[in-house]
VOBANU-464653 format. One record per residue (C-alpha): residue in three letters; z, y, x. Coordinates in nm, 2 decimals, padded with zeros to 4 digits, m for minus. Layout:
# VOBANU-464653
+------+--------+--------+--------+
| code |      z |      y |      x |
+------+--------+--------+--------+
|  ALA |      Z |      Y |      X |
...
+------+--------+--------+--------+
//
This chain:
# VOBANU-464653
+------+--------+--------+--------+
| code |      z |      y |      x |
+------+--------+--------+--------+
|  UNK |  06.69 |  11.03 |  06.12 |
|  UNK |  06.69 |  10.70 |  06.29 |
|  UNK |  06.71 |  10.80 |  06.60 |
|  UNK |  07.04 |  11.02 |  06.51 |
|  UNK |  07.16 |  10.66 |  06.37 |
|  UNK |  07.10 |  10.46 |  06.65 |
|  UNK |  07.26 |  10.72 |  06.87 |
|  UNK |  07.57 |  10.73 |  06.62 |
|  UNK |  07.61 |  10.35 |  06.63 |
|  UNK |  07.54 |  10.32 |  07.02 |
|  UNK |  07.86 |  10.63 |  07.07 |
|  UNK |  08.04 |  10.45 |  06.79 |
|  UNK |  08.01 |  10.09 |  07.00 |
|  UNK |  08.06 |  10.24 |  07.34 |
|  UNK |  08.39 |  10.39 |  07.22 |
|  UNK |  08.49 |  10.08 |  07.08 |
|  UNK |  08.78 |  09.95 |  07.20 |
|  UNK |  08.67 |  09.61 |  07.29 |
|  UNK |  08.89 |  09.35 |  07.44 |
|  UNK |  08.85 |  09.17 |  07.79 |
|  UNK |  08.75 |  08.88 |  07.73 |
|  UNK |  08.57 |  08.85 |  08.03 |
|  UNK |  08.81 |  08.66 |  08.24 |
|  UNK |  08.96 |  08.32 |  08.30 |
|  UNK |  09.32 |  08.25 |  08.18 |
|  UNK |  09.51 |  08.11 |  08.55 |
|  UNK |  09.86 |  08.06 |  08.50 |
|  UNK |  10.07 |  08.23 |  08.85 |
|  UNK |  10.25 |  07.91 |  08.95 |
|  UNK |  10.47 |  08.16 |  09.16 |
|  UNK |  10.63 |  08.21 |  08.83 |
|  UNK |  10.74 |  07.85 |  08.87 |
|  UNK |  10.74 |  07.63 |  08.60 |
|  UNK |  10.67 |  07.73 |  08.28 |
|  UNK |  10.96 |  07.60 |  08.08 |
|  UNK |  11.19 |  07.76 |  08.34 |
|  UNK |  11.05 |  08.14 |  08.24 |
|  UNK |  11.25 |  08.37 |  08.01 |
|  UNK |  11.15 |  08.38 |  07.69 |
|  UNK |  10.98 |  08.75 |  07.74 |
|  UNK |  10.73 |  08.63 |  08.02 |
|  UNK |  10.63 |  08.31 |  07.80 |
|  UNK |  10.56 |  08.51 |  07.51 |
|  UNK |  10.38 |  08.72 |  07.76 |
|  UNK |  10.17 |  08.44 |  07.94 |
|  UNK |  10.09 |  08.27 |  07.64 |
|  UNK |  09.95 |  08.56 |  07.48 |
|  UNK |  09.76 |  08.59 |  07.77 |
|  UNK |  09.61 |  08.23 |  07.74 |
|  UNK |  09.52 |  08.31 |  07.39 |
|  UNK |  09.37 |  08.58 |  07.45 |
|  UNK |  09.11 |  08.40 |  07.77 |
|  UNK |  08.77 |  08.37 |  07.75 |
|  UNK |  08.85 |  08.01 |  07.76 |
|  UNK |  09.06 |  08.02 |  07.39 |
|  UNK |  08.74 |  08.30 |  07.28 |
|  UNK |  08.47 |  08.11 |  07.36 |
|  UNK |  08.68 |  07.76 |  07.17 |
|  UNK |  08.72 |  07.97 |  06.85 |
|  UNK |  08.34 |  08.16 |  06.84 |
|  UNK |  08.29 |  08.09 |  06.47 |
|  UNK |  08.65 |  08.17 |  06.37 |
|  UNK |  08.96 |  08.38 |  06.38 |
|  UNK |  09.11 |  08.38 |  06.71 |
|  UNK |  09.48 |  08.22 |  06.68 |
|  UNK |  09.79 |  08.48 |  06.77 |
|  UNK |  10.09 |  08.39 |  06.91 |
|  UNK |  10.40 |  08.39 |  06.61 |
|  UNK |  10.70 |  08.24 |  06.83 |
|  UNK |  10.77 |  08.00 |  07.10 |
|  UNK |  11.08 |  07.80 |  07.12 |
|  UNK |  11.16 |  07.61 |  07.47 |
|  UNK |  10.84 |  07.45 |  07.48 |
|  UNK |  10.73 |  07.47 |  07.08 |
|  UNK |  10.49 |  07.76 |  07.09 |
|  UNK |  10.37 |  07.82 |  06.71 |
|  UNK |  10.06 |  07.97 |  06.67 |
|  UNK |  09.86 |  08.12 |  06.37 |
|  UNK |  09.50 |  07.93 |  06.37 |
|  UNK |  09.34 |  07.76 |  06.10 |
|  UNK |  09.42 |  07.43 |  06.05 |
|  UNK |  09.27 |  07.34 |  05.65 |
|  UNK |  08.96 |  07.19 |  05.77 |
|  UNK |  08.90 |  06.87 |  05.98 |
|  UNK |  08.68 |  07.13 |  06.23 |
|  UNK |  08.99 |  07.35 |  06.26 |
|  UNK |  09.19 |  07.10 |  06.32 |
|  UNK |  08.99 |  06.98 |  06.60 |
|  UNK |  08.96 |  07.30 |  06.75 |
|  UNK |  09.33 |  07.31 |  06.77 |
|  UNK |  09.39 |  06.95 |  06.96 |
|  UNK |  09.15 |  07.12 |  07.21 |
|  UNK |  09.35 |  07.42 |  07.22 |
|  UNK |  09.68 |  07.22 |  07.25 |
|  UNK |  09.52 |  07.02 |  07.57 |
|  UNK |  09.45 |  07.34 |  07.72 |
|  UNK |  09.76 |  07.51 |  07.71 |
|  UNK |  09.94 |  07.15 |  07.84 |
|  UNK |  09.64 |  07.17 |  08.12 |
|  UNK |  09.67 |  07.55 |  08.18 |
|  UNK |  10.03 |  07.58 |  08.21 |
|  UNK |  10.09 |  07.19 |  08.39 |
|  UNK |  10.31 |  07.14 |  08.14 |
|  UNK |  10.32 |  06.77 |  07.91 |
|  UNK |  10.61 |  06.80 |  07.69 |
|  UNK |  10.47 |  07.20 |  07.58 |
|  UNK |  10.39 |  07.16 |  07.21 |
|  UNK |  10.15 |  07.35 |  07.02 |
|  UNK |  10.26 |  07.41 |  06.63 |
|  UNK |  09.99 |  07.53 |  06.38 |
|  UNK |  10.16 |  07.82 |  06.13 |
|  UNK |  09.84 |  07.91 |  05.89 |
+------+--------+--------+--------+
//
């Protein structure tokens, strides 16, 4: 009976649609800059960002933050923000994404 449960769970996991977090988010500068792209690749890089093992490995003991809308170079993003930890977590966030995408002026905007 066991060993029918382990071999359940070990199918069940291997099946498992897991995401990638394996890699390194590296923004293409042959895009250009970023506040020159059109609102679809944005929304398209940025989700890639958040979804890095950089932004993973930030938020390990919490909810990952999602992408909810980017305006120019406002991008609002769902991420706890109630405790001083969270809050925290999201400065580092914010730095990244201004690092990652060589971009001072882009603005990070917490929406929990």
């Amino acid at each position: 009976k066991e060993e029918n449960l382990f071999q359940t769970v070990f199918q069940w996991v291997r099946a498992w649609p897991f995401k990638n977090f394996s890699q390194n988010y590296v923004y293409p500068r042959g895009k250009g800059p970023f506040r020159h792209l059109h609102l679809i690749d944005k929304v398209r890089e940025l989700k890639a960002f958040l979804s890095s093992a950089e932004v993973s490995t930030l938020y390990l003991e919490t909810r990952l933050p999602e992408l909810v809308d980017v305006e120019e170079l406002t991008v609002y993003v769902d991420a706890p923000y109630s405790l001083d930890q969270d809050r925290h977590l999201f400065e580092k966030l914010h730095a990244m994404g201004v690092d990652v995408f060589g971009e001072d002026e882009l603005n990070f905007i917490p929406e929990s």
